[in-house]
C-alpha positions as CSV (number, residue, x, y, z in Angstrom):
1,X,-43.6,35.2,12.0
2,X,-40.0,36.3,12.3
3,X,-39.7,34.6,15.7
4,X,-40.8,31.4,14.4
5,X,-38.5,31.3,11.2
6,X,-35.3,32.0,14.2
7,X,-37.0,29.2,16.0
8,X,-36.7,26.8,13.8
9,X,-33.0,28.5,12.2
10,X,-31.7,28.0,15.9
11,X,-33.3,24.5,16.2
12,X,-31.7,23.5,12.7
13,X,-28.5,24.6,14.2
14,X,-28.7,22.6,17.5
15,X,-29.7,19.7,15.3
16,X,-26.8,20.1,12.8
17,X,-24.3,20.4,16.2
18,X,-25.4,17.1,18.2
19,X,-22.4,15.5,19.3
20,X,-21.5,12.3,17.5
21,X,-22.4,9.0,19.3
22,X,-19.7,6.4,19.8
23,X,-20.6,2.3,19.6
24,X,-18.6,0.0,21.8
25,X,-17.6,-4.0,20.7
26,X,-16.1,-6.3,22.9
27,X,-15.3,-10.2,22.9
28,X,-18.2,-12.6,23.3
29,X,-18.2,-13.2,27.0
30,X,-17.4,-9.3,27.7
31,X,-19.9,-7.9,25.3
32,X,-23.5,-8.6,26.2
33,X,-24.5,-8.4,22.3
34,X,-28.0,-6.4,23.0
35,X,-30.6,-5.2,20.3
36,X,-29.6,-1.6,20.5
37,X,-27.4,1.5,20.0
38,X,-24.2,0.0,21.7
39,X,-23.2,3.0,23.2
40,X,-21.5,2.3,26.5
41,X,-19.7,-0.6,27.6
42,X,-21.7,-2.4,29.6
43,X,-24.1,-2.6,26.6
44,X,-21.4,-3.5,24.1
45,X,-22.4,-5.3,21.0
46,X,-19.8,-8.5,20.4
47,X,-20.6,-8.0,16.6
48,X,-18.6,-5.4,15.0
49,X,-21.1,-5.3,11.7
50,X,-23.8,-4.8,14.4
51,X,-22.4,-1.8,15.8
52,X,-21.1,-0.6,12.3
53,X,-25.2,-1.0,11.2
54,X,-26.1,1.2,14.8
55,X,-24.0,4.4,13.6
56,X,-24.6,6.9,11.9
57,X,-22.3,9.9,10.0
58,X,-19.4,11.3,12.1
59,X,-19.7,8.1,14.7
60,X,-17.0,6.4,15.6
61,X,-17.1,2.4,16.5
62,X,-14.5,1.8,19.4
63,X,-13.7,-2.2,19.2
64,X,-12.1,-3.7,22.4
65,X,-8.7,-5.8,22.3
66,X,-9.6,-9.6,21.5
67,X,-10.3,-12.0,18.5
68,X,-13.8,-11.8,16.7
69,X,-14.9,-13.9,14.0
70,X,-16.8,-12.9,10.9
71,X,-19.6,-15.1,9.2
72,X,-19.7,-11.9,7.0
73,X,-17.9,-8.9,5.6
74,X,-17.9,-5.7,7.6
75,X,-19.6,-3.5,5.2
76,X,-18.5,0.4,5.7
77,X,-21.2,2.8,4.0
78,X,-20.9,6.2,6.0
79,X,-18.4,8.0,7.2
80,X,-17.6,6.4,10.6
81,X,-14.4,6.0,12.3
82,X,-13.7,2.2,13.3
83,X,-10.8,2.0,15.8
84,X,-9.2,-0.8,17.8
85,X,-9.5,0.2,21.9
86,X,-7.1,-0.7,24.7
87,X,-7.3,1.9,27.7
88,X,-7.4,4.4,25.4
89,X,-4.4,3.8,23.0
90,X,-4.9,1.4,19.3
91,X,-4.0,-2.2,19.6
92,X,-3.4,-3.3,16.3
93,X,-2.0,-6.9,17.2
94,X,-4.4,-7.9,20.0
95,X,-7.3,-6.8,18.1
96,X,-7.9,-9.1,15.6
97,X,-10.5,-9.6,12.9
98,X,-10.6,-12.9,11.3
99,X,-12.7,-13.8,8.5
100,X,-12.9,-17.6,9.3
101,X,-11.0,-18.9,6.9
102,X,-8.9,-22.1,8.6
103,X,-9.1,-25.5,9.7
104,X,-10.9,-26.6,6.6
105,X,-14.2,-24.3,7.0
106,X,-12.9,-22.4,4.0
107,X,-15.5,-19.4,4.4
108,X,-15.3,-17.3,1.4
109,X,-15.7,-14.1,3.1
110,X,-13.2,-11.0,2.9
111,X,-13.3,-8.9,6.1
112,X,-14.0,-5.5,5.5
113,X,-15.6,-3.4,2.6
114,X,-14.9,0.3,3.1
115,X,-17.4,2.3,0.6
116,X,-17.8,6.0,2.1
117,X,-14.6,8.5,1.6
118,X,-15.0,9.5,5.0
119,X,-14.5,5.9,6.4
120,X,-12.0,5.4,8.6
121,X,-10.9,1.8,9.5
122,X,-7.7,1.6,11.8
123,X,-5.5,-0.1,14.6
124,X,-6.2,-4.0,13.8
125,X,-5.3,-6.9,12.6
126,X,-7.4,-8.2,9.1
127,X,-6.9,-12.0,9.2
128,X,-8.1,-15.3,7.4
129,X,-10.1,-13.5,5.0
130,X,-10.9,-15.6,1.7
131,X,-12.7,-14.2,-1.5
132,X,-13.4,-15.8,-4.5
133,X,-14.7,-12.8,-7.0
134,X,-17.0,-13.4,-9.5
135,X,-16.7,-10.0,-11.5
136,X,-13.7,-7.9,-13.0
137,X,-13.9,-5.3,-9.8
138,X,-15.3,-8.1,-7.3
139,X,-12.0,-8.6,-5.2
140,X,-10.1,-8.0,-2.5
141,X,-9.8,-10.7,0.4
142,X,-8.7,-8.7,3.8
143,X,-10.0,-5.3,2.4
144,X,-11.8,-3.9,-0.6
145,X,-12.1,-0.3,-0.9
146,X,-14.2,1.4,-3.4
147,X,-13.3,4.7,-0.7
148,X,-12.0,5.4,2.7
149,X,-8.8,5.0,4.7
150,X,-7.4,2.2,6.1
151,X,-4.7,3.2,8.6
152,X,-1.7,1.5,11.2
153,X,-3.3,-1.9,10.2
154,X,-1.9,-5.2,9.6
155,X,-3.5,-7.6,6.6
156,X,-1.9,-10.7,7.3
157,X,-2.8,-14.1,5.7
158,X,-5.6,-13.6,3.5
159,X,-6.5,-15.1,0.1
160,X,-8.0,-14.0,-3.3
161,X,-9.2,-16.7,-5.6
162,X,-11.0,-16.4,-8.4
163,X,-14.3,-18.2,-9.8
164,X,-12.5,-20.7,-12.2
165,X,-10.2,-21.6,-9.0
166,X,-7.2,-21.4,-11.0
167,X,-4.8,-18.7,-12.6
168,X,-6.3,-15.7,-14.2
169,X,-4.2,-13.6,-16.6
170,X,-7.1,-11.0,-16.9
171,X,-8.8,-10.3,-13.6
172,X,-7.7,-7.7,-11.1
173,X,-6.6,-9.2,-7.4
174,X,-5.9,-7.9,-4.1
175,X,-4.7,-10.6,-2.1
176,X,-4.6,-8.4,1.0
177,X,-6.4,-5.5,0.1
178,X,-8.1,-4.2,-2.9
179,X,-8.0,0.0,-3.6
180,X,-10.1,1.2,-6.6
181,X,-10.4,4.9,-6.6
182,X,-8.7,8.4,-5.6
183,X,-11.0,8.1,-2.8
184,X,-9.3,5.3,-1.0
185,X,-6.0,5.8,0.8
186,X,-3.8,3.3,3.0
187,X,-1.7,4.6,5.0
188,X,0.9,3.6,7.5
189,X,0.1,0.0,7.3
190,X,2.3,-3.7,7.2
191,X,0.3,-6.3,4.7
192,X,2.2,-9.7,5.1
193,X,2.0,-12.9,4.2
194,X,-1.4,-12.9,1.9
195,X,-1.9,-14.8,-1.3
196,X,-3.5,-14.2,-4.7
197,X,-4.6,-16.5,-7.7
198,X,-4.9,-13.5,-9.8
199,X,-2.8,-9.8,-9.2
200,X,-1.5,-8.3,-6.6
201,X,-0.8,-10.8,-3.8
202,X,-0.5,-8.0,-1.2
203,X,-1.9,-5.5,-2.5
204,X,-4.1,-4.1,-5.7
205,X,-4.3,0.2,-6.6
206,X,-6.1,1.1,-9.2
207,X,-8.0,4.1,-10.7
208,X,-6.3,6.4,-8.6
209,X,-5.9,5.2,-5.6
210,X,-2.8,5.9,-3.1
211,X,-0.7,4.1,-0.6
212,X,1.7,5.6,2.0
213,X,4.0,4.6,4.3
214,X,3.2,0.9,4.6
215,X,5.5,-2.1,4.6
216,X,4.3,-4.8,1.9
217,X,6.1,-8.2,2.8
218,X,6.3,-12.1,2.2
219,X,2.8,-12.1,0.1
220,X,2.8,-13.8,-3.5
221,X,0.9,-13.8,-7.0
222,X,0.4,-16.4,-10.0
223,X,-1.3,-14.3,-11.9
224,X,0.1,-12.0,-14.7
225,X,1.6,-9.2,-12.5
226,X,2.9,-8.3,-8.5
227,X,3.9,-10.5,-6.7
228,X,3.4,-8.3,-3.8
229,X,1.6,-4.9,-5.1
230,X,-0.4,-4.9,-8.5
231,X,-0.8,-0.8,-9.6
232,X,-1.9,-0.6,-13.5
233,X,-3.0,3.3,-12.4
234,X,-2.5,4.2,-8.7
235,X,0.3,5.8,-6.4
236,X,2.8,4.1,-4.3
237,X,4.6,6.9,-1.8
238,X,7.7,6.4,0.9
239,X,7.0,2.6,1.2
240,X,9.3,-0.5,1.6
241,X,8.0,-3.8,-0.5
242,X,10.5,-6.6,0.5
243,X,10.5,-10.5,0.2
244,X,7.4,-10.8,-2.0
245,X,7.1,-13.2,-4.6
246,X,6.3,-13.4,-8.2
247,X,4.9,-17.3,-8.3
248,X,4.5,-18.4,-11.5
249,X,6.1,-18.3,-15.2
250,X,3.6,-16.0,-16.4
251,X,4.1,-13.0,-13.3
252,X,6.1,-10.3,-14.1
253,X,6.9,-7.9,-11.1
254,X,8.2,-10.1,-7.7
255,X,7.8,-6.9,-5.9
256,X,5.6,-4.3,-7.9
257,X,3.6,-4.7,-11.2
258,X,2.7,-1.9,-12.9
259,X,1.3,-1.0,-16.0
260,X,-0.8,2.2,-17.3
261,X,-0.8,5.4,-15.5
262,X,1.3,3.8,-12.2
263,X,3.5,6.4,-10.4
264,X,6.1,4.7,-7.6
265,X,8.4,7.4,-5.2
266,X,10.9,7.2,-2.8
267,X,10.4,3.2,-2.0
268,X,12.7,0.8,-1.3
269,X,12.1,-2.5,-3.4
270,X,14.3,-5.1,-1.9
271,X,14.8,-9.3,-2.4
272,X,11.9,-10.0,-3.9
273,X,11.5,-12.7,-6.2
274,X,10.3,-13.6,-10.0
275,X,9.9,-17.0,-10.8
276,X,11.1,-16.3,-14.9
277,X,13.5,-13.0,-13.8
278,X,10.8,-10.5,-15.4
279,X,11.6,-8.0,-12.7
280,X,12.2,-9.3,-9.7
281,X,12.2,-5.7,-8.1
282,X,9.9,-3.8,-10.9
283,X,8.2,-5.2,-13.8
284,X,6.4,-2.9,-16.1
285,X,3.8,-3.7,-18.8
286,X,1.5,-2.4,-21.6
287,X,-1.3,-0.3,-20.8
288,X,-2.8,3.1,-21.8
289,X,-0.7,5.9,-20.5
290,X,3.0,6.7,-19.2
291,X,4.4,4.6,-15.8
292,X,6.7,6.3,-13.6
293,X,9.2,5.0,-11.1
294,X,11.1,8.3,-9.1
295,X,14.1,8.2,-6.6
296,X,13.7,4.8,-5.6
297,X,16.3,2.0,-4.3
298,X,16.1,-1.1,-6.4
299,X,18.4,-4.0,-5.0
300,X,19.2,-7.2,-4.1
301,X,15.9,-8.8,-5.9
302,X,16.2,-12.5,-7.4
303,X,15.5,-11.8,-11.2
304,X,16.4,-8.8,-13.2
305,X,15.7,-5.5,-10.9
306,X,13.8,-4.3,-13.9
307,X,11.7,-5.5,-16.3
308,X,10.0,-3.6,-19.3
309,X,7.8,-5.6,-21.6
310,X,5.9,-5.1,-25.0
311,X,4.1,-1.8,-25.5
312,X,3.9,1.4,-27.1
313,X,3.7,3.3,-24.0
314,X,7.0,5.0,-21.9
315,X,8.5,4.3,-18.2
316,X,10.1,6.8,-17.1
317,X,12.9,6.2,-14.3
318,X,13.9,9.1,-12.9
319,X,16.8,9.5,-9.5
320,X,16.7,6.0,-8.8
321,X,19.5,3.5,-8.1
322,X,18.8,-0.3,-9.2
323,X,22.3,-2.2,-7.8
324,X,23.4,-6.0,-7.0
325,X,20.4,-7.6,-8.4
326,X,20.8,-11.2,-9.4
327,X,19.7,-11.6,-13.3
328,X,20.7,-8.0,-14.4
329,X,19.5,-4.7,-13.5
330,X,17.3,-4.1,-16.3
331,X,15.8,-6.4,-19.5
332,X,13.8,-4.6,-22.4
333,X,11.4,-6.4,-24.7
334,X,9.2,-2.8,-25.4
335,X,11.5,-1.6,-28.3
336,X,12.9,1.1,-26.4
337,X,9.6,2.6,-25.0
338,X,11.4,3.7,-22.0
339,X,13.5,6.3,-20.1
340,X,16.1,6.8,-17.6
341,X,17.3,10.1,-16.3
342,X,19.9,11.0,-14.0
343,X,19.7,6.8,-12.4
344,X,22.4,5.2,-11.2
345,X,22.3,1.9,-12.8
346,X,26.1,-0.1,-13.7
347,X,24.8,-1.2,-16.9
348,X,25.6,-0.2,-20.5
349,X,23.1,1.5,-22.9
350,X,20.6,3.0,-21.2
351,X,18.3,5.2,-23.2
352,X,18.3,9.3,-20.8
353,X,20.7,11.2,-19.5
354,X,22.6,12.3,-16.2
355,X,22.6,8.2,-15.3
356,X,26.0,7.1,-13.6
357,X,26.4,3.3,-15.4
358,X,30.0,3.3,-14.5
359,X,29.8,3.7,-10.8
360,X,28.7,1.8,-7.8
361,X,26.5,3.7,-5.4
362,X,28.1,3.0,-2.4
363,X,25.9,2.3,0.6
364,X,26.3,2.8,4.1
365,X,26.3,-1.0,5.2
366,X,24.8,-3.4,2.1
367,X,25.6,-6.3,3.9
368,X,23.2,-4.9,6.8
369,X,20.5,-3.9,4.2
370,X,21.3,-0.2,5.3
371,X,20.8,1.0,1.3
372,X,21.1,4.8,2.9
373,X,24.3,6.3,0.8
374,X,27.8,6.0,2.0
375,X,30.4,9.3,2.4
376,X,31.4,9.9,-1.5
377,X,28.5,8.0,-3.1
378,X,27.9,9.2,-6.6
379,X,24.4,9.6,-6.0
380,X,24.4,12.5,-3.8
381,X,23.2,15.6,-5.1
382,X,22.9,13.7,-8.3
383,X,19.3,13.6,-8.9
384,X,17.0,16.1,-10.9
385,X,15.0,18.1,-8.9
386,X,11.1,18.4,-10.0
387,X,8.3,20.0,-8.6
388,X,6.8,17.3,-6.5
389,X,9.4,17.4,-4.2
390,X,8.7,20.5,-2.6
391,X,7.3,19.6,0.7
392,X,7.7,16.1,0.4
393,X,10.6,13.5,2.5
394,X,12.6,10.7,1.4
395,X,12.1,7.3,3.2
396,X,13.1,8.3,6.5
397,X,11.1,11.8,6.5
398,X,14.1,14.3,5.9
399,X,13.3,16.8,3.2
400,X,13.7,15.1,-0.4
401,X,15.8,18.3,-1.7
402,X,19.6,18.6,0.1
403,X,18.8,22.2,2.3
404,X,22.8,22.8,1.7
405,X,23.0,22.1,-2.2
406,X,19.4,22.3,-3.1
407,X,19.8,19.2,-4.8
408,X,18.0,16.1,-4.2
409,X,19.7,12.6,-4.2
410,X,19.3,9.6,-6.1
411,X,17.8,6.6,-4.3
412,X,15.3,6.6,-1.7
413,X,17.1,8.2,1.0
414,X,19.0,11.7,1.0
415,X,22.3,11.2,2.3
416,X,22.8,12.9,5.6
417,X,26.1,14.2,6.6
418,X,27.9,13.4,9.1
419,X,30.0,15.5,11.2
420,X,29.9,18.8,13.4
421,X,28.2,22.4,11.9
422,X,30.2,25.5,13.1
423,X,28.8,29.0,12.7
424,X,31.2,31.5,11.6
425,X,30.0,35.0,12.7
């Protein structure tokens, strides 16, 4: 009897060990598209969803450089790696997914729906999806993600629409992608050029959800907030969000709205635009918990660089600079619910301390968009230090605390010396 239970113990083992398969996808015309398991090349399937369907936990779906059009959403349920293939390296721009949306066929149909933490989508392009929800949660036109990662991807030129076809001052958005969840994390990724009737024209965090290191561009909102990220409660880390655009009278936030429990650090917000100056950079609203912008650069954006409206709720702006913005650096309609500490913001009457409102923060090469800070800028070793900073790096990955002063700078970038280190023995 012993035997047999270490028969079946080893057997469980072997079982529990079995490598993980991989599923191939190529082109129409490459692919042969079999009923199957996909798992060499010259079976490929030339229907990502089909491979998707054929794995299984711990697979991984390798999709071969081309163009493939969807009649459907890729729907990501297990934890499954899904990664672009070209002689063994990604290749995010020559492997493109397009939801169909062009030339008049107007498919609504987003592209991909990531719903396993362990999902892994990364290395393409998410194209020409359209979505028109139907329910408060129901959006997202490149990318929804109730959990997962979506990594070194570009979301370019997809659009969220609602069911009334029109403005929506209530529902959420996600022109490019939508991110509900602590499970779901984007991460090194450019989302340009998408569009949404309702939030978020790039981009839509909520509930917990965290983006990193991604470059959010040229995307636009009418609804109420972000014209190119929408966060009422999830995290925006080391990021640049440039040359988005708040589109209509009611939008507040050209580049970022936030509202709730929002945090923002070490991002560079840069020429965005609000179509009624409620932040062009930052626009903060309402909600039911505290919003936090830390050590960001806040400049050049069409409207008022900040924007606090109505509510009995605090921002807190902490170490950041807001500079050379075009109605104002900051406008307050919330009755004071707000705080600045140790900021660098030429403007009279901020409520905080340690803020420099008297001094400009001298770049390195504005006119060149090089917002990194200049020899003598008032903003080094002017910030206050908190815990979060241990470990973590400024925009261009140096340490976020100064290893000679200990202090960390203002701004998204820690000024790095210039010069020639002698050691005295």
């Amino acid at each position: 009897m012993k035997n047999i239970y270490m028969v079946a113990a080893l057997l469980l083992i072997l079982h529990s060990a079995a490598p993980a398969d991989t599923h191939y996808v190529a082109p129409p015309g490459v692919g042969v598209n079999p009923s199957g398991t996909f798992t060499n090349w010259n079976i490929a399937a030339t229907s990502i969803i089909d491979a998707v369907n054929a794995a299984s936990n711990g697979d991984t779906v390798l999709v071969s450089n081309g163009v493939y059009y969807l009649t459907n959403q890729v729907y990501v349920s297990t934890s499954i790696r899904v990664s672009s293939w070209n002689s063994g390296n990604l290749d995010r721009d020559g492997t493109v997914i397009d939801g169909h949306n062009y030339n008049g066929k107007l498919i609504t149909n987003r592209c991909f729906y990531l719903n396993n933490a362990g999902a892994v989508v990364e290395g393409l392009t998410i194209t020409n999806g359209r979505y028109m929800n139907s329910a408060w949660q129901d959006c997202g036109a490149g990318v929804r993600m109730a959990a997962g990662t979506l990594r070194h991807c570009l979301v370019t030129g997809n659009i969220q629409t609602n069911n009334q076809g029109w403005v929506s001052s209530t529902e959420e958005g996600g022109g490019g992608i939508y991110a509900n969840g602590a499970n779901s994390m984007i991460t090194n990724c450019d989302i340009s050029g998408n569009y949404s009737y309702i939030r978020g024209g790039g981009v839509f965090l909520t509930t917990g959800a965290q983006m990193w290191n991604c470059r959010v561009m040229f995307n636009a909102a009418r609804g109420t907030m972000g014209g190119g990220i929408a966060m009422p409660s999830g995290y925006l880390y080391n990021s640049i969000i440039v040359s988005n655009i708040a589109a209509s009278t009611t939008t507040y936030g050209g580049g970022i709205g936030m509202r709730e429990q929002g945090v923002v650090r070490n991002c560079l917000v840069m020429a965005n635009v609000s179509s009624n100056s409620l932040g062009g950079g930052i626009g903060t609203w309402g909600g039911d918990g505290n919003t936090i912008v830390e050590n960001c650069t806040i400049v050049t954006n069409i409207g008022r660089g900040i924007y606090k409206g109505w509510w009995t709720r605090t921002t807190y702006f902490r170490n950041t600079i807001v500079y050379d913005n075009t109605a104002g650096q900051f406008s307050d309609t919330s009755g004071g619910y707000y705080s600045f500490t140790n900021c660098c913001i030429p403007q009279a009457g901020l409520i905080g301390s340690g803020n420099i409102t008297n001094q400009e923060p001298r770049f390195a090469d504005a006119p060149g968009r090089d917002y990194r800070l200049a020899v003598q800028s008032p903003c080094a070793n002017s910030g206050l230090n908190q815990d979060w900073m241990v470990g973590f790096s400024d925009l261009d990955g140096r340490s976020r605390r100064d290893r000679f002063s200990g202090v960390v700078d203002m701004g998204c970038y820690e000024y790095l010396p210039r010069g020639v280190i002698f050691k005295l023995y």
